[in-house]
FIZAPA-52896 format. One record per residue (C-alpha): residue number from 1; residue in three letters; x negated, y negated, z negated. Coordinates in Angstrom, 3 decimals. Layout:
+-----+------+----------+----------+----------+
! pos ! code !        x !        y !        z !
+-----+------+----------+----------+----------+
! NUM !  ALA !        X !        Y !        Z !
...
+-----+------+----------+----------+----------+
***
This chain:
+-----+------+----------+----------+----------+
! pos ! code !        x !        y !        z !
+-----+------+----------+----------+----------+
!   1 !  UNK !  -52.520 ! -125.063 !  -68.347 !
!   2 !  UNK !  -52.185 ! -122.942 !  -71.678 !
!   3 !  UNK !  -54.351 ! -120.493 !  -69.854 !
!   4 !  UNK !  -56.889 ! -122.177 !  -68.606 !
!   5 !  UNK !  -57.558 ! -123.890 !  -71.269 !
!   6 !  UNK !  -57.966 ! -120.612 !  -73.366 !
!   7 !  UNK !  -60.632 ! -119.485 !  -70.162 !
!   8 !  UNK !  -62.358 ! -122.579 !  -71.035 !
!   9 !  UNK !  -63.336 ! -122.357 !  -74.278 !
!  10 !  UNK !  -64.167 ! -118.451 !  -73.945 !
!  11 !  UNK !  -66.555 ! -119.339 !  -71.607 !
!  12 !  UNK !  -68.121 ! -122.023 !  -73.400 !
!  13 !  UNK !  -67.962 ! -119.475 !  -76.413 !
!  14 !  UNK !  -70.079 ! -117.764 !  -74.060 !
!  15 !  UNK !  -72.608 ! -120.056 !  -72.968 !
!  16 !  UNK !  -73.438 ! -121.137 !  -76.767 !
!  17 !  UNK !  -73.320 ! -117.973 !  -77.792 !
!  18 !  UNK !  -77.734 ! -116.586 !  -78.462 !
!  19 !  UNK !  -78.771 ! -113.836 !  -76.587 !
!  20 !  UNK !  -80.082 ! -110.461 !  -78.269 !
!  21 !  UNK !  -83.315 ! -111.856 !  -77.412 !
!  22 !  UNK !  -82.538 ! -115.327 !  -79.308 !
!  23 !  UNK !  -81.481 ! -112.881 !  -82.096 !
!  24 !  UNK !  -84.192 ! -113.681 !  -85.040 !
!  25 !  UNK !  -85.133 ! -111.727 !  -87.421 !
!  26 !  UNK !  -84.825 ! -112.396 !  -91.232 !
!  27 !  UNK !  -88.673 ! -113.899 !  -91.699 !
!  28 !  UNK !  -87.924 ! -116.156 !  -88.608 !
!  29 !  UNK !  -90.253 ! -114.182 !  -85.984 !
!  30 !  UNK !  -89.009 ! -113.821 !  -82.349 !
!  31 !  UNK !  -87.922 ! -110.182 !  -81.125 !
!  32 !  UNK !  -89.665 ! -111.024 !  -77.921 !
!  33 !  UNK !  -92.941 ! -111.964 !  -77.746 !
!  34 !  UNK !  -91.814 ! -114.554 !  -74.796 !
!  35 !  UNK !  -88.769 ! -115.174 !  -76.941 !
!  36 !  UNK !  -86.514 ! -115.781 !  -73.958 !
!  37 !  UNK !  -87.161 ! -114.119 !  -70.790 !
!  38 !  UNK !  -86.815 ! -117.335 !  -68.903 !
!  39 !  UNK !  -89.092 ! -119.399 !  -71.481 !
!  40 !  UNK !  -92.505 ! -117.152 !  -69.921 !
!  41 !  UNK !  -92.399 ! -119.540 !  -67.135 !
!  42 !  UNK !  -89.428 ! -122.073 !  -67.406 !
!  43 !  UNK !  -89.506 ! -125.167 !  -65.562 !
!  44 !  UNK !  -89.258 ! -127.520 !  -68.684 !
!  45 !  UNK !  -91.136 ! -125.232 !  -71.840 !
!  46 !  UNK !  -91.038 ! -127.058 !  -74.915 !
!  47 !  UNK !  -92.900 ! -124.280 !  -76.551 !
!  48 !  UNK !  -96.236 ! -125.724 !  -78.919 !
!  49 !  UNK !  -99.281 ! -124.403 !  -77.097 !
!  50 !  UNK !  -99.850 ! -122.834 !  -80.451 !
!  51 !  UNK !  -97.324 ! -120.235 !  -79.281 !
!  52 !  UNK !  -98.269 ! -119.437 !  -75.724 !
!  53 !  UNK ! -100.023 ! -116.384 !  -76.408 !
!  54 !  UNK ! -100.807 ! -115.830 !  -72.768 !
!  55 !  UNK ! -102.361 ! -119.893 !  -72.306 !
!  56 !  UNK ! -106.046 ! -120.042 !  -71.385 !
!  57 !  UNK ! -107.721 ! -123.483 !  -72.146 !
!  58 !  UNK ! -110.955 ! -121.673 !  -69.461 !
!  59 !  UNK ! -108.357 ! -121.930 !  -67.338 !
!  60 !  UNK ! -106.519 ! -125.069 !  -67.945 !
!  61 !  UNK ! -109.401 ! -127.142 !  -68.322 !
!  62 !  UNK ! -112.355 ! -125.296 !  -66.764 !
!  63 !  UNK ! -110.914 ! -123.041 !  -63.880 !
!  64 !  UNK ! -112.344 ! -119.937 !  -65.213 !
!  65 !  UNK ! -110.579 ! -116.823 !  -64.783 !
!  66 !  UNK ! -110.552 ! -113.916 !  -66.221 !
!  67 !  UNK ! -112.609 ! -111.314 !  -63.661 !
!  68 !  UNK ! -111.090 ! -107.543 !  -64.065 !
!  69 !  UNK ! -112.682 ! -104.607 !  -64.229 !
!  70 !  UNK ! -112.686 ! -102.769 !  -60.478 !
!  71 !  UNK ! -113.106 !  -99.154 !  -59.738 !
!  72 !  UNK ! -112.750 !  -96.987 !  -56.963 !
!  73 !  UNK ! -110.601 !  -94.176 !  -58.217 !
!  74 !  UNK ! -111.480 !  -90.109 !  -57.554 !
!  75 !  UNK ! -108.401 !  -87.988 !  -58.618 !
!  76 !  UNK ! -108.650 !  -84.105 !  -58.682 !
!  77 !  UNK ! -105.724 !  -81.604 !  -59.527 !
!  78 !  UNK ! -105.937 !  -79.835 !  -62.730 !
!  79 !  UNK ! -103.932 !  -77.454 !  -65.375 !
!  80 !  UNK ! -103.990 !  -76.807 !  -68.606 !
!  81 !  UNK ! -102.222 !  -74.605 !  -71.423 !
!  82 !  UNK !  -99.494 !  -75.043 !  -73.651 !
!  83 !  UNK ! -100.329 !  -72.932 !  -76.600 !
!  84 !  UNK !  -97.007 !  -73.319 !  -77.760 !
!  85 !  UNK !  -94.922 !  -70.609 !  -75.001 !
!  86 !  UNK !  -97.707 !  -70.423 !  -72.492 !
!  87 !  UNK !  -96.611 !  -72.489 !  -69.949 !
!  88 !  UNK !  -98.994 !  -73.733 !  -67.537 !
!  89 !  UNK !  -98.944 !  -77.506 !  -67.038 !
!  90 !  UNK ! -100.002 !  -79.169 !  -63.679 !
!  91 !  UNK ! -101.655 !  -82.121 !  -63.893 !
!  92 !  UNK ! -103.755 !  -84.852 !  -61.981 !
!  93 !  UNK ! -106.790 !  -86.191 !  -63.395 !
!  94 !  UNK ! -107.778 !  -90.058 !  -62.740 !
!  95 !  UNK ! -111.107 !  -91.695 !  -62.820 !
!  96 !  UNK ! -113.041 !  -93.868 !  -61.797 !
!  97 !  UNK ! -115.935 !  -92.899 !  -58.589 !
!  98 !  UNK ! -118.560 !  -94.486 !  -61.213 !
!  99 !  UNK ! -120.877 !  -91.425 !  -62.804 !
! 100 !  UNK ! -120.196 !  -92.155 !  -66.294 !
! 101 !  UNK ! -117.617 !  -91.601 !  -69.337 !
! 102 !  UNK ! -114.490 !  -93.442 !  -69.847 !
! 103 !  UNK ! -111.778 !  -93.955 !  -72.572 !
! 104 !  UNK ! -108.843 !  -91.403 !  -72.503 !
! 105 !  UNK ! -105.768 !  -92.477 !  -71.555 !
! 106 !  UNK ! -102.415 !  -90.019 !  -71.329 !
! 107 !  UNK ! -100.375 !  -90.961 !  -68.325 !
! 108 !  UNK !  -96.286 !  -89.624 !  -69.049 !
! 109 !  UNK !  -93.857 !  -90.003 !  -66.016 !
! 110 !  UNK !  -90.127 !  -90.483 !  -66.410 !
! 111 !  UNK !  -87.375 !  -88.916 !  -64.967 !
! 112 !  UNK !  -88.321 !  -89.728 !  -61.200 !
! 113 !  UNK !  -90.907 !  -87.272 !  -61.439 !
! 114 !  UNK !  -95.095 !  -87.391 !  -60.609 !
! 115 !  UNK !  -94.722 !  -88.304 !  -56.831 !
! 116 !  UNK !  -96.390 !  -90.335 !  -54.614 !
! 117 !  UNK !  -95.459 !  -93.875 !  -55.557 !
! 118 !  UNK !  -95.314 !  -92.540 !  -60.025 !
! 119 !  UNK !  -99.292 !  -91.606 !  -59.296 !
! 120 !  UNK !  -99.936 !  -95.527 !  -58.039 !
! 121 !  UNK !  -99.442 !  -96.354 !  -61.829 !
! 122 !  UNK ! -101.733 !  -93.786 !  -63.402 !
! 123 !  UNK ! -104.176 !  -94.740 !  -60.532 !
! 124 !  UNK ! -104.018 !  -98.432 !  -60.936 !
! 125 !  UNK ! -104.654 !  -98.099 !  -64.737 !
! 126 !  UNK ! -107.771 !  -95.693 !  -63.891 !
! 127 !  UNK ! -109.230 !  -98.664 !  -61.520 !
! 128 !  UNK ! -109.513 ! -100.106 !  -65.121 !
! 129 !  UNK ! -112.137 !  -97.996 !  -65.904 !
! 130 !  UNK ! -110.052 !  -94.697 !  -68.044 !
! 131 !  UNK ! -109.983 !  -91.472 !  -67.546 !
! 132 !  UNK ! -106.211 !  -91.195 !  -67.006 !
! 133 !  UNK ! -104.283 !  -87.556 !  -67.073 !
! 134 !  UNK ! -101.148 !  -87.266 !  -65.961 !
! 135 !  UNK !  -98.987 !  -84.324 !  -66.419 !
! 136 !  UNK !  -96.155 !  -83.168 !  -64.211 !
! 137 !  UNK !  -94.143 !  -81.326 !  -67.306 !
! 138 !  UNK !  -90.939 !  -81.379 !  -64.427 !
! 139 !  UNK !  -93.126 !  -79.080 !  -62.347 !
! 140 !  UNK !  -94.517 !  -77.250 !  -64.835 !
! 141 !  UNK !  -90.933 !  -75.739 !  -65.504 !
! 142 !  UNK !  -89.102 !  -76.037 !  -62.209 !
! 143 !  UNK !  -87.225 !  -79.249 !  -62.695 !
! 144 !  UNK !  -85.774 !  -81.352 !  -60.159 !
! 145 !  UNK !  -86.501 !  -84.682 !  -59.983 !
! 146 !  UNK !  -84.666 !  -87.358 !  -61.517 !
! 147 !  UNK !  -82.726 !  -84.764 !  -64.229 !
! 148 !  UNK !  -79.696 !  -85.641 !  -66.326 !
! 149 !  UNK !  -80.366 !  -83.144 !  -69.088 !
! 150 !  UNK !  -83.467 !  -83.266 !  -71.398 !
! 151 !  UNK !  -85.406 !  -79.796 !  -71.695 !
! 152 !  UNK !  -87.056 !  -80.336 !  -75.638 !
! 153 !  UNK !  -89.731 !  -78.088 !  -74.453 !
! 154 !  UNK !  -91.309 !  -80.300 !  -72.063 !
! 155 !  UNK !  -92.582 !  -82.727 !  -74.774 !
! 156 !  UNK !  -94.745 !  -80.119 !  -76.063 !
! 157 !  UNK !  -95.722 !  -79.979 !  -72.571 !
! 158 !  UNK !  -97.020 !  -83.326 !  -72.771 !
! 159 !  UNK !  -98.427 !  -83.127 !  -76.406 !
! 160 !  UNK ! -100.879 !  -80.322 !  -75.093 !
! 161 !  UNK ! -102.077 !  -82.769 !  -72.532 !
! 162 !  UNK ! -103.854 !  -85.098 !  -75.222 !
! 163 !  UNK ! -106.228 !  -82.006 !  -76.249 !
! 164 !  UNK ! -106.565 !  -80.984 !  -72.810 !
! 165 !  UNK ! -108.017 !  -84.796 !  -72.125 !
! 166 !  UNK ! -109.850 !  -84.970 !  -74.895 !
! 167 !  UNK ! -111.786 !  -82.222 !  -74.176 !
! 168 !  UNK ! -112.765 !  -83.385 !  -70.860 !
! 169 !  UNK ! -116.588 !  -83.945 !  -70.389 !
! 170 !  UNK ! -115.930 !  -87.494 !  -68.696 !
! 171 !  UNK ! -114.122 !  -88.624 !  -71.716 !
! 172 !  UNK ! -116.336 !  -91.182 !  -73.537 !
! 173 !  UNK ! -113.927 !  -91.875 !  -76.602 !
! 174 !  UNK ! -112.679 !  -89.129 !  -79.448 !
! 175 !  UNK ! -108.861 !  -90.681 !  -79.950 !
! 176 !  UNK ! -106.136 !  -91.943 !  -76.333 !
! 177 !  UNK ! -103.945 !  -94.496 !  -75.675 !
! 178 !  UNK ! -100.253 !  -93.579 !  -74.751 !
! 179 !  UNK !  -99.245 !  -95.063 !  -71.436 !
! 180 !  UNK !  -95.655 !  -94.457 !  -69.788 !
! 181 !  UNK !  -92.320 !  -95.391 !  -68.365 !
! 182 !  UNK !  -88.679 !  -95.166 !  -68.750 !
! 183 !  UNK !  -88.280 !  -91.405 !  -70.312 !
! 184 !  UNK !  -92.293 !  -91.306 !  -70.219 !
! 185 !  UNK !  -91.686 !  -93.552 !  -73.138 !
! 186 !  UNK !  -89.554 !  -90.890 !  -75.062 !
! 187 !  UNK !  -92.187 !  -88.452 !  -74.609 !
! 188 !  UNK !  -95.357 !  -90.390 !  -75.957 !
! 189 !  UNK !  -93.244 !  -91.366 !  -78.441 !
! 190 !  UNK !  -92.576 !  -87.681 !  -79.421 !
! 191 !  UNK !  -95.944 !  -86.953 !  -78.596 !
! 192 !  UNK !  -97.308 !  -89.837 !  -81.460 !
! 193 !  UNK !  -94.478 !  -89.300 !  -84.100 !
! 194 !  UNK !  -92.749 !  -85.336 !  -83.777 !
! 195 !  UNK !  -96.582 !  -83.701 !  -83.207 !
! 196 !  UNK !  -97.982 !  -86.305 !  -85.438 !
! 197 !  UNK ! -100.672 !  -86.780 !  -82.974 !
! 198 !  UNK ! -100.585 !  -90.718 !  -84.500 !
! 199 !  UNK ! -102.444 !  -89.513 !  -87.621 !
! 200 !  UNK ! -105.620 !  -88.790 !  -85.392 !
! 201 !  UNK ! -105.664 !  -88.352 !  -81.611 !
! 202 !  UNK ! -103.660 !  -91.299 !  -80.872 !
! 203 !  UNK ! -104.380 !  -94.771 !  -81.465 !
! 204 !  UNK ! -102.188 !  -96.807 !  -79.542 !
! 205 !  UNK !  -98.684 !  -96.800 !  -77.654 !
! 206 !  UNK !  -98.159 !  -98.658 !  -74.236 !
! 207 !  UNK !  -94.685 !  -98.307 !  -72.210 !
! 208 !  UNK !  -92.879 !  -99.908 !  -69.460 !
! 209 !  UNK !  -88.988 ! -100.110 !  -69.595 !
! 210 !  UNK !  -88.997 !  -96.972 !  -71.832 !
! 211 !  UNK !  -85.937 !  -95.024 !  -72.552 !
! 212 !  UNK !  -86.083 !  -95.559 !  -76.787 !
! 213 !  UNK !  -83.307 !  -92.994 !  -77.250 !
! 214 !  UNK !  -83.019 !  -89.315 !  -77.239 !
! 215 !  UNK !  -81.803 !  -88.974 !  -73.333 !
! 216 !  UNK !  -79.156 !  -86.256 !  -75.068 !
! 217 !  UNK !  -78.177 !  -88.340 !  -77.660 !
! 218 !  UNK !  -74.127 !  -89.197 !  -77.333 !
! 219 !  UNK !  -73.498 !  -92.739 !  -74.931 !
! 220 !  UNK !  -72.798 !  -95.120 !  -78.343 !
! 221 !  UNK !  -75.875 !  -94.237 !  -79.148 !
! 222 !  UNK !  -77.802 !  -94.616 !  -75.466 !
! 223 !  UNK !  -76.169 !  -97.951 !  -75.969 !
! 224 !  UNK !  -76.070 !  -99.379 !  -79.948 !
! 225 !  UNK !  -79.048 !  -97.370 !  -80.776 !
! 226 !  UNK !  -82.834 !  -96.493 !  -80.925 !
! 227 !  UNK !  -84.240 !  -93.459 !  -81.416 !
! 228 !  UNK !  -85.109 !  -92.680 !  -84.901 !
! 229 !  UNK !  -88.609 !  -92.076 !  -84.375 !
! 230 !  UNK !  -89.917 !  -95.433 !  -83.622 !
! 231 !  UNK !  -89.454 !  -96.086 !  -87.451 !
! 232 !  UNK !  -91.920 !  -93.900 !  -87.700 !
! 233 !  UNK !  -94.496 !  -95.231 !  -85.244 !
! 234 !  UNK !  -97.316 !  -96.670 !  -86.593 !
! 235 !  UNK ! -100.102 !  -97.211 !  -83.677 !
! 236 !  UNK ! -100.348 ! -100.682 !  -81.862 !
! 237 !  UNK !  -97.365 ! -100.824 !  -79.426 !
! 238 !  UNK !  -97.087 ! -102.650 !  -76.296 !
! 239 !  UNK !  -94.067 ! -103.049 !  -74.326 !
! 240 !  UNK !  -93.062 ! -104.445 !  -70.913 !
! 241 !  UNK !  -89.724 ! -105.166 !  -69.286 !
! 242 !  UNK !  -88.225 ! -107.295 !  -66.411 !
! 243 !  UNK !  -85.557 ! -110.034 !  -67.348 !
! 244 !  UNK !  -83.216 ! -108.531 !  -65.517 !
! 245 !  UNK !  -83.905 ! -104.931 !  -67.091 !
! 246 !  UNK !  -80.592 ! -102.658 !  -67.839 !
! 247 !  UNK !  -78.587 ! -103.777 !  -70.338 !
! 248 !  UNK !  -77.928 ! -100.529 !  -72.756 !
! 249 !  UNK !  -81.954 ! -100.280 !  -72.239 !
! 250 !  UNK !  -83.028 ! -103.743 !  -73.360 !
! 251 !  UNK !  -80.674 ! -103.973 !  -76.004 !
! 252 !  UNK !  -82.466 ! -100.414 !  -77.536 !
! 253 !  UNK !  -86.074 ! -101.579 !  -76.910 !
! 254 !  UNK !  -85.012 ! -105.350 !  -78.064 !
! 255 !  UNK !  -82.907 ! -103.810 !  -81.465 !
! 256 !  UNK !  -86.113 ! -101.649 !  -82.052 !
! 257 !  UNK !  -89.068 ! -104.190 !  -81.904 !
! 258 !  UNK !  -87.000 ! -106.106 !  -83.697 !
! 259 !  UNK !  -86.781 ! -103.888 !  -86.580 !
! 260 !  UNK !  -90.426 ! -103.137 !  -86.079 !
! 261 !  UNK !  -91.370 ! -106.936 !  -86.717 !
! 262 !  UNK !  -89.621 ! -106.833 !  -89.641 !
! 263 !  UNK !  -91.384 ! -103.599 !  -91.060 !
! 264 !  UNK !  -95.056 ! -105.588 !  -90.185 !
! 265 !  UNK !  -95.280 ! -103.180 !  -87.753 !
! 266 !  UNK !  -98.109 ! -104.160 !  -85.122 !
! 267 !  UNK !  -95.704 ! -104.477 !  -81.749 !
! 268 !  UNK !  -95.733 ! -106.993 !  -78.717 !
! 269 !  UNK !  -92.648 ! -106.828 !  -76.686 !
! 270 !  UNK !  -93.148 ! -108.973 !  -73.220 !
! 271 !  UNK !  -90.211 ! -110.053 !  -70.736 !
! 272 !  UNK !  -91.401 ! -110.960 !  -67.560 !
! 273 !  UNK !  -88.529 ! -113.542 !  -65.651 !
! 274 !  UNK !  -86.909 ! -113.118 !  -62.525 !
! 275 !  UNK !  -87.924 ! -109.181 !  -62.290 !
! 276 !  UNK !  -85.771 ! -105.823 !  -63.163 !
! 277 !  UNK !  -86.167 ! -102.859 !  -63.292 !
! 278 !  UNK !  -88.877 ! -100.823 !  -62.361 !
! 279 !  UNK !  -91.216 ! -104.367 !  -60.941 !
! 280 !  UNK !  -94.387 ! -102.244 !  -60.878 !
! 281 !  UNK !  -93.405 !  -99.546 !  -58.463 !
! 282 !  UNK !  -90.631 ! -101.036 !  -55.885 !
! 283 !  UNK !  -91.498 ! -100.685 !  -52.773 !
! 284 !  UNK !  -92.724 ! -102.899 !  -50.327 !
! 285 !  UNK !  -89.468 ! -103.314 !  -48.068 !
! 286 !  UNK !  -88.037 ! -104.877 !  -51.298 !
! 287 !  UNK !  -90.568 ! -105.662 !  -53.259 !
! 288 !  UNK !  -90.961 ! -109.454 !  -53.904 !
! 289 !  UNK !  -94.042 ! -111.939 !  -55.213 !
! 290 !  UNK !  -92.370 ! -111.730 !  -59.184 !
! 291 !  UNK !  -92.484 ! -107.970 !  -59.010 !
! 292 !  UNK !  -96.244 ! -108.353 !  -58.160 !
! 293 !  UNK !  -97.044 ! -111.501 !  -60.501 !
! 294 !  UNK !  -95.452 ! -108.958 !  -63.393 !
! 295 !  UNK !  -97.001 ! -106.120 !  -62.072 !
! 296 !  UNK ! -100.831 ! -107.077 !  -62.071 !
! 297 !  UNK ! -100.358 ! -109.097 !  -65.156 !
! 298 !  UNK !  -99.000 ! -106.118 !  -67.066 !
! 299 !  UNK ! -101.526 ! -104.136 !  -66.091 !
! 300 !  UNK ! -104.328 ! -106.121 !  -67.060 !
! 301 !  UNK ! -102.841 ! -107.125 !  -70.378 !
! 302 !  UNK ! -101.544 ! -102.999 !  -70.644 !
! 303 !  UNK ! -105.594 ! -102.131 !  -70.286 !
! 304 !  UNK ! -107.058 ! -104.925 !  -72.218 !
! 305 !  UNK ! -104.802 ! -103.765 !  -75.113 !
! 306 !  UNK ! -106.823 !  -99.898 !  -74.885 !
! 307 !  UNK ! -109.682 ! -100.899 !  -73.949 !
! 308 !  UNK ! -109.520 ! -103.113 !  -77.715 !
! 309 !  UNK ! -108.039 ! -100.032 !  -79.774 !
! 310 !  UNK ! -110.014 !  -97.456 !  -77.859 !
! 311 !  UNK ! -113.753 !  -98.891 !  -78.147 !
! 312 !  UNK ! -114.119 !  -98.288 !  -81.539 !
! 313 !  UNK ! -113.835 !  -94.618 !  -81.228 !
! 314 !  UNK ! -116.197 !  -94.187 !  -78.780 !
! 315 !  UNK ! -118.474 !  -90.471 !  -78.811 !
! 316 !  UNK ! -121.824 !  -90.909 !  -80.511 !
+-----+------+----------+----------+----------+
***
């Protein structure tokens, strides 16, 4: 009886016991954007409407919805020159069929590589109407996919990229948006803070599930900690994640934005419910209508966000 009466209250302890994302900050502000991962879309929201940054009264009231910006989407290999060693960097350039010039956009796989189903996401944001590059840095220096170890040469790989776009003809805007996922997001981040590319060629950061810790950095820290330079990061940030994301990941990005709120850093961290990891590329055989809901969402709110910070540097 003893014993289960000790299970008992431990798992009460547990039940009334806030999440990381319940976790407020000092000035009262919510880590999360959707505060709760389950309070997006919850059956019973008690939220004010003041605070349902995503409501639409065009909607609500009206019916009018929000009608995105289509294009048919031309890609065309490509490599450029990293100054740095000389290493040649593959690449795949993304735009839209449309003559015309489009805002720059810097597309950074993670550690699964640039294959087949990676290029749907640097496609997908193209159909937005960007010129999206994305560099293959594991190709560029004869790295398997998916890699344990972290070769500190390859973010200069990627840094190189954002001149190399910015040069292109097609490119309508002087300054790019970061865009990425899981280690992607280690990369851009190196790319904005270490090559202080923040201070002039980059005005925002956007990332899905990214990896906010040195991937060589010691396990405590893959777990209880972020990488040091997102104190430094100073562009608008956008994050996504699934609900159901990793644990030692969300706690990182979670701890992070967190501490970023609390610097008045400009930073929107959205949970999506009932999706994990990885929602915007699973394939179909598994896929299911939350992965797609989060997917399409994300990517319209991902593009709206650069389309805002990139229009006022467009080319005279």
């Amino acid at each position: 009886m003893i014993i289960r009466l000790l299970a008992a209250l431990w798992l009460a302890s547990l039940s009334a016991a806030p999440s990381a994302a319940q976790d407020l900050p000092p000035d009262g502000a919510t880590v999360s954007d959707t505060a709760v991962g389950r309070r997006f879309d919850a059956p019973v929201n008690t939220l004010p409407v003041s605070d349902k940054w995503w409501w639409s009264d065009d909607w609500y009231d009206r019916g009018l919805l929000d009608v995105p910006v289509n294009h048919q989407v031309m890609e065309r290999q490509v490599s450029y020159l990293n100054k740095s060693d000389g290493t040649e960097v593959p690449a795949v350039l993304f735009r839209p069929q449309t003559q015309g010039a489009y805002p720059a956009v810097l597309f950074q796989h993670g550690r699964r590589g640039l294959d087949d189903i990676i290029k749907r996401l640097a496609r997908r944001m193209a159909a937005r109407g960007f010129v999206v590059l994305a560099p293959d840095v594991y190709a560029a220096r004869f790295i398997e996919q998916r890699p344990i170890e972290h070769l500190e040469e390859t973010e200069s790989d990627v840094n190189a990229g954002v001149d190399f776009l910015l040069a292109q003809p097609d490119v309508s805007t002087t300054r790019a948006c970061l865009y990425s996922h899981t280690r992607g997001g280690y990369y851009t981040l190196k790319v904005a803070v270490k090559f202080g590319r923040q201070n002039g060629a980059v005005v925002c950061y956007v990332s899905f599930y990214p990896h906010w810790q040195d991937p060589a950095a010691p396990e405590p820290m893959q777990v209880y900690r972020y990488a040091a330079e997102i104190d430094n990061l100073e562009v608008p940030t956008m994050v996504f994640i699934g609900e159901y994301e990793q644990y030692q990941r969300r706690r990182s990005i979670e701890t992070a934005v967190r501490f970023m709120k609390q610097a008045g850093k400009d930073v929107k961290l959205v949970i999506y419910p009932g999706v994990g990891r990885g929602f915007d590329f699973r394939p179909p055989n598994v896929r299911t209508f939350a992965d797609d809901l989060a997917t399409k969402d994300s990517n319209l709110r991902a593009a709206t966000f650069m389309h805002t910070h990139l229009e006022k540097w467009l080319k005279n």
